[in-house]
Each structure stands twice: as C-alpha cells, then as structure tokens.
C-alpha positions, 0 to 999 in steps of 0.5 A: 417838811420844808423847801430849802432853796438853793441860789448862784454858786450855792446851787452850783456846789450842792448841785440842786436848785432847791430840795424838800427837807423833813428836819428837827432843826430848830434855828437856820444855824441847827438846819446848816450844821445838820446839812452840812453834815450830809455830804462834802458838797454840802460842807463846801456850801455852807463853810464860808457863813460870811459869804452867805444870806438866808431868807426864811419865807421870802424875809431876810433872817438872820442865822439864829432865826427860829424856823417853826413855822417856816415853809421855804427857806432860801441859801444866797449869797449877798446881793452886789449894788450896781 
C-alpha cells in the first residue's frame, strides 16, 4: 500500500489530492499505465507524460524508477522559475 499524491491541475482533473493504493506496479510507468487504466479522469491526467513530474518519497524520479519500497509517490507538473 502506498500513498499517491496529487498536485495543481493533476489533483484538479483526478479530482482527489492524494489517495492509497495497493498496486503490483513495479516502476512509476507500471503504476501510470494501471491508473490511467481506471477511469477517463485518470486518462486525462497522465495523457500528456512531457508535462508531468513524479517524485518517489520526496526525491525527484524518473518514470522508470522501481517503486519497491517506496511509501509516497507524488504526480506534478514541472516547476516554473520566477
């Protein structure tokens, strides 16, 4: 079981700012694919990759990262500098 957290237009279309997940996902690709699987907000979320950040217990990760392990996985979009 893990938590999966939900930022700014992410949280918006899923609806949710964060939720528990009992998942076989074995990488953050696995974990998108069986989310986005689910429902269409859930496909409208994650459908643009380029325009989405994942951090795996408070570290920045790459979609390829293997979440054994891992309590809390957080969806964002990219950080803007100003």
């Amino acid at each position: 079981m893990m938590d999966v957290l939900y930022f700014a237009w992410v949280r918006e279309r899923i609806g949710l700012p964060r939720e528990k997940i009992d998942t076989q996902a074995a990488t953050v690709m696995e974990l998108i694919v069986e989310l986005r699987g689910r429902e269409e907000r859930y496909e409208m979320a994650f459908g643009d990759l380029e325009s989405l950040r994942v951090a795996l217990d408070q570290e920045l990760a790459d979609f390829d990262a293997p979440l054994a392990g891992v309590r809390e996985v957080a969806f964002f979009p990219p950080m803007t500098g100003g």
